[in-house]
N, C-alpha and C positions, 0 to 999 in steps of 0.2 A: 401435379398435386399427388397422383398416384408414386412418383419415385421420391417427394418431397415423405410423404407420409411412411413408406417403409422404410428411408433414408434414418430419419428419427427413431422410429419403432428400433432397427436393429440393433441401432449406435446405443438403445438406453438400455437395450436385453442384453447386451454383451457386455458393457463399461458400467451402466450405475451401478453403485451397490445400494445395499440393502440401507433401509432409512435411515436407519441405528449409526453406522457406518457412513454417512452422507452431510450425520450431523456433528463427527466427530473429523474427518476431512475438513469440513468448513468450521471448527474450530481451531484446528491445524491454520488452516487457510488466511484467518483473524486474525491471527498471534503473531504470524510473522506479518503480514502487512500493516497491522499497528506499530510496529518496530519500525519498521522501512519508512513510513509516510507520519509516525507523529513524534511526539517527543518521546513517548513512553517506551520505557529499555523492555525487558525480556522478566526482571520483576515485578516491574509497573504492571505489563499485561496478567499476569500470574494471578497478582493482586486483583483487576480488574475481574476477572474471569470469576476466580472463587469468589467477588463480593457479587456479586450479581447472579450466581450460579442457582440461590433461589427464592427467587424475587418471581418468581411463576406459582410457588407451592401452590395457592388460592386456584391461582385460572388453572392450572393443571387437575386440580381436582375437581374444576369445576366442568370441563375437559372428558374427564374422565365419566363423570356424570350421566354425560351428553349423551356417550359412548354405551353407558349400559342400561339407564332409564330407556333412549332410543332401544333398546335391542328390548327390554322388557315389554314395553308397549307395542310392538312391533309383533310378540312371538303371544300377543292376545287375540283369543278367538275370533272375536269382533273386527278388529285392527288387520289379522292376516285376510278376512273373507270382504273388508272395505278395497284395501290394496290388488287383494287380488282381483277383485271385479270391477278396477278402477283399471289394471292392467291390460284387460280383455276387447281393451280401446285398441292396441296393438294386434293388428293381422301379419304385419311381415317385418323383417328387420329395418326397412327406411321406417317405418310407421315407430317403432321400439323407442329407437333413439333420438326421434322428432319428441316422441312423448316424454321419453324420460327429462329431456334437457328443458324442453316449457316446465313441468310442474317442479321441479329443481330451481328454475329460476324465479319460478313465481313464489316458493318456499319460502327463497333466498332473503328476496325483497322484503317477506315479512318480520323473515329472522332468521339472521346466518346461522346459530345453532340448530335450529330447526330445520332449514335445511337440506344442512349439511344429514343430517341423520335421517329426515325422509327423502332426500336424492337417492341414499345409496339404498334405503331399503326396497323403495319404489322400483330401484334397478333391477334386484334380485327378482321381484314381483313377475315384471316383465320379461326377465331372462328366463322365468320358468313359462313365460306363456308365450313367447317366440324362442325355442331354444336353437334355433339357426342363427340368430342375431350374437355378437360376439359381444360376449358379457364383457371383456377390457373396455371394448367400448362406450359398451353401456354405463359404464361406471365411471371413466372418463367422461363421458357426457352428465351425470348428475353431478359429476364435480367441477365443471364447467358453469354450471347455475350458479354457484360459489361467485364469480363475476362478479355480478352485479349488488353484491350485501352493500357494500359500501354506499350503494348510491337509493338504498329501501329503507326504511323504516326501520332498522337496528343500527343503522350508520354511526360509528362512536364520532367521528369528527365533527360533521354538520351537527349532531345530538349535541354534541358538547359546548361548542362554539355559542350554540342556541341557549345555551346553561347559563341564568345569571349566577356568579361568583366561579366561573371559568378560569383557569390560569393566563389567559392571557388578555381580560377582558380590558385591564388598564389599557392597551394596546389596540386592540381594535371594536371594544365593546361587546354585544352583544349580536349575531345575526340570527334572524329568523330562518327555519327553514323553508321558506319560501323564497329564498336567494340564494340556497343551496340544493335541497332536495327536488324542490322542485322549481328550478332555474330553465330555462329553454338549453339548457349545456347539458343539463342532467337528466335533462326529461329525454332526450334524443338520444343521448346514449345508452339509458336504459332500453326505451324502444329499440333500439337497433340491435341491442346485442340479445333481448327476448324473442324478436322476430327474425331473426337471423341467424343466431349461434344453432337451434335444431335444426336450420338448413344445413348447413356448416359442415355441423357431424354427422348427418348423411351423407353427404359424400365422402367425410372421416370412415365412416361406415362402408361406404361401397367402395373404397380406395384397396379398402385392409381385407378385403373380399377375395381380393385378385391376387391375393401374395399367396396362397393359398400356405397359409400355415397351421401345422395340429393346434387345435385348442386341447387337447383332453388336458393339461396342465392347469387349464383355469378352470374351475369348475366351482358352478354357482352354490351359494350354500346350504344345506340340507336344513328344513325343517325340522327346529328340536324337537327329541321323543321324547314324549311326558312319559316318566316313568311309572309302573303299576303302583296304581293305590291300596293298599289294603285297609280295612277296617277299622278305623281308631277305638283303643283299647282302652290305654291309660288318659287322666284329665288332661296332661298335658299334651296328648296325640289329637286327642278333643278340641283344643284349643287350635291348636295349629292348623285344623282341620274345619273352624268356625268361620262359616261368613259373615258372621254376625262381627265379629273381630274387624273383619278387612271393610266391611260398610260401614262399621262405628268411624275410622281411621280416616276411610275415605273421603267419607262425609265430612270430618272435620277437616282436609284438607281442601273441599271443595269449596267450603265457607272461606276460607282463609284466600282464593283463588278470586270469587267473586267479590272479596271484601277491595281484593288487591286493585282490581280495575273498576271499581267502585269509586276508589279512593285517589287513584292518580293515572287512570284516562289508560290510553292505549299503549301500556309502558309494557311491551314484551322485550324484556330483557334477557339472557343468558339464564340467571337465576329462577324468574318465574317459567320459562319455556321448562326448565329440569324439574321444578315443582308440579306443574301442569303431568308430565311425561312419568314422574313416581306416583301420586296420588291416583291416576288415570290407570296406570298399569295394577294398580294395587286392587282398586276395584273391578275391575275387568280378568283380573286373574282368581278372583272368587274368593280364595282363601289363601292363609298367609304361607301355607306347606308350597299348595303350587308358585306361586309369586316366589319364596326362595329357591324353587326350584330352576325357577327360571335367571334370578339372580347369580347362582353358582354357574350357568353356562355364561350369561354374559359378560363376566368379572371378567373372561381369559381374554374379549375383546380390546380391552384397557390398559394390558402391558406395555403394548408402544411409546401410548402415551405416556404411561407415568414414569418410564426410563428417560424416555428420549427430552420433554419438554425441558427438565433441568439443566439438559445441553445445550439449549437453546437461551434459556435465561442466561445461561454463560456468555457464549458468543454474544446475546444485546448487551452484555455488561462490558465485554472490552469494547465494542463498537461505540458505546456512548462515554463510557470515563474516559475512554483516550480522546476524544474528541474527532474519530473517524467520519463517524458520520456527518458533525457538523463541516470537516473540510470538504463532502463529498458534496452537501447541499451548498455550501460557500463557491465551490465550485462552476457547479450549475447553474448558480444565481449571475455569476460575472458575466454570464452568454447569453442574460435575456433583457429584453426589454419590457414595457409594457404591457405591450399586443403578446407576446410570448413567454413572459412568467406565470399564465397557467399550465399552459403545455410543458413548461421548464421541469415546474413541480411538481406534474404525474411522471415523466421521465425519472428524473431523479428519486421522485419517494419509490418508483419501482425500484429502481438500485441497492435501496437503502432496507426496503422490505425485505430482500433476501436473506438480510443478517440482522434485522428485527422485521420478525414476521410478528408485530403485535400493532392495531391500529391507535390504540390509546400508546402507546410508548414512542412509536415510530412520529408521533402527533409532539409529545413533549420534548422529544427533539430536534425535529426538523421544523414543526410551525413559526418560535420563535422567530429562524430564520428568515423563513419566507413573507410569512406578517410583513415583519421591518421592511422586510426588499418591497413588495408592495407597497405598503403607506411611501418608501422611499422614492420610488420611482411612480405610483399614482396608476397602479396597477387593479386590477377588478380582486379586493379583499378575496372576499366567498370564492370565487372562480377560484382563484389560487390554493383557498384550501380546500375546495374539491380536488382540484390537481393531484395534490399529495395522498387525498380520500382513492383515489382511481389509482395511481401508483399503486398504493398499498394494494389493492384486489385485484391488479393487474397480473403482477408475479404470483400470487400467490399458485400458480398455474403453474410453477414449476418450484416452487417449496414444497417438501413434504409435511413443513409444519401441519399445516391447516388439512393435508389431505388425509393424514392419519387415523384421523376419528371415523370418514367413511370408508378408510381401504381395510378397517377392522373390523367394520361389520362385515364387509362385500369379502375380506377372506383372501384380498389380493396383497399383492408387495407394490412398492413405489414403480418399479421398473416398469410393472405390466402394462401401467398408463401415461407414465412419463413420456412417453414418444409423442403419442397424439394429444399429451395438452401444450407441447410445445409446438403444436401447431397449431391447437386453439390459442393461445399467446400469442402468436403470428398474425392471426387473423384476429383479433380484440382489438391490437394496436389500431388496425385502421377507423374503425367508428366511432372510438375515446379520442384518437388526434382530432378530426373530423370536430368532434364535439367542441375542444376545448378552441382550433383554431380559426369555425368558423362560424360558432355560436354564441 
């Protein structure tokens, strides 16, 4: 494991590039293999690419959001002195990244946006309270919690599935989550990979000990300095300076919070998680001067994001107009049977996830398929589109789509953790097959 794990580490510090660069590679990458394998000539894909290039706008600002609400809420007095005393759990680096990767997955489960933005902050927490522990790893492990979204309580596929007027309900109706979420398929796999991935990445941890390589290049990130206040002079310094302003605002976001789960039960969606995280930050930052103050440092976390997604919405636009991905799931379907089209179709939705890392997209393409082959061949519905659900969150371990949002706060590049989640991928496969083949 020790020459498996700096094997990887080296190969992603030397040869990845940067995320930017990784998404425009695998746009390269797209172009010509939709040419080679479908009907579409070299204008088709053209076409393809630009229509779809921004069909993300929405989630990417919502993305974005995630990104700087999380870092607002996060850099509140209250919020940094919870984390860090939540931290203080950790005595040594095995301890670190046991901790970081449970409360990551337990986030996960509740809500990938969520998360994904207290994985990586939680990281930092702990990298200042074990600074012998190797922050890559550390952050590699809270992006390892990321696993299991699919199969928690934000899961867009079993959510949706469970949705009367679902796009595909003519077809298989309506499932409860109670034959996806929580199916003896799912419930095992999630167990397994909650009670086992912090094991995982302590020896990840103790592997990467022994290579003895400089960290000063990674380096955890500094607590923002509030800059000096002076004395507000003018009404409008007054204002800006009023907490009477930020508790009016707050308060009425808070209403609208409680109205929200009042009103339709335990729906934490993307949306209200980013509502919850501005409102929370806004009154917790006292007044509206500090709160933008702390807005103008988080905004610079966000740049990845908002370049990089629309290269992505590209590359899922020629993967679905040309019809790649359906020949890739068509594919996969002709090798399974009963007993083996759910395991068929986490395989392949992982394939398919790398060049649409979106679970609702990657859902409106690939499900059709699989449904059919199922009801076709009298295969377990649900289980199958769990299948595709676990594909999707599988990879996402070596996409930097999704890892973007936390390697902005944590301050790192794609490379720095790309080695060891390809070895958390390695080791995922086993408790997800496990699950689908022999539960």
């Amino acid at each position: 494991m020790k020459a498996l794990t700096g094997f990887f580490d080296r190969l992603v510090q030397r040869y990845l590039p940067d995320a930017f660069l990784f998404a425009i590679i695998l746009t390269f990458l797209v172009f010509v293999i939709g040419i080679i394998f479908t009907d579409s000539g070299p204008v088709d894909m053209i076409n393809h690419w630009g229509t779809g290039f921004w069909d993300l706008l929405a989630f990417t600002m919502q993305m974005a959001l995630v990104v700087v609400t999380g870092y607002i809420l996060a850099n509140a007095p209250a919020i940094k002195n919870f984390l860090a005393g939540l931290s203080k759990l950790a005595k040594t680096p095995a301890h670190a990244i046991m901790l970081v990767t449970f409360v990551s997955a337990i986030a996960c489960l509740i809500n990938y946006g969520f998360g994904l933005v207290v994985g990586a902050l939680f990281a930092i927490h702990v990298a200042k309270q074990v600074p012998s522990a190797d922050f890559r790893i550390l952050v590699a492990g809270a992006y390892s919690g990321f696993l299991v979204w699919h199969g928690g309580l934000s899961g867009s596929i079993p959510l949706s599935i469970a949705t009367p007027g679902h796009f595909l309900e003519k077809e298989m109706g309506t499932i409860p989550v109670n034959e996806t979420l929580f199916s003896p398929s799912n419930l095992f796999i999630v167990a397994a990979l909650v009670l086992t991935l912090p094991i995982f990445n302590r020896f990840l941890m103790k592997n990467a000990d022994s290579l003895n390589q400089d960290r000063s290049k990674w380096t955890v990130p500094d607590d923002e300095v509030e800059p000096v206040q002076k004395a507000p002079g003018t009404p409008a310094e007054k204002l800006e300076n009023s907490r009477i302003i930020s508790l009016l605002i707050g308060v009425m976001g808070l209403a609208y919070i409680f109205y929200h789960f009042a009103t339709k039960g335990f729906d934490l969606n993307i949306n209200i998680v980013n509502f919850i995280f501005l409102f929370l930050g806004i009154l917790l930052h006292n007044t509206p001067r500090q709160f933008l103050n702390t807005v103008s440092n988080g905004v610079k976390n966000a740049g990845g994001i908002i370049i990089q997604f629309p290269l992505y919405a590209g590359i899922m636009g020629m993967v679905t107009l040309s019809g790649l991905s359906e020949q890739i799931a068509l594919w996969f379907v002709s090798l399974a049977n009963e007993h083996t089209l759910p395991f068929i179709s986490f395989v392949s939705g992982g394939i398919i996830n790398v060049f649409v890392p979106s679970g609702g997209g990657q859902w409106a393409v690939q499900g059709p398929i699989m449904i059919d082959a199922a009801m076709a061949i009298n295969a377990d519905v649900a289980k199958t589109a769990m299948g595709v659900a676990w594909g999707d969150a599988w990879t996402n371990m070596i996409q930097p789509f999704w890892a973007l949002p936390a390697l902005a706060i944590a301050g790192l590049h794609i490379r720095d953790i790309m080695g060891f989640c390809v070895m958390i991928l390695l080791y995922s496969f086993i408790p997800i097959s496990i699950g689908f083949l022999f539960f």
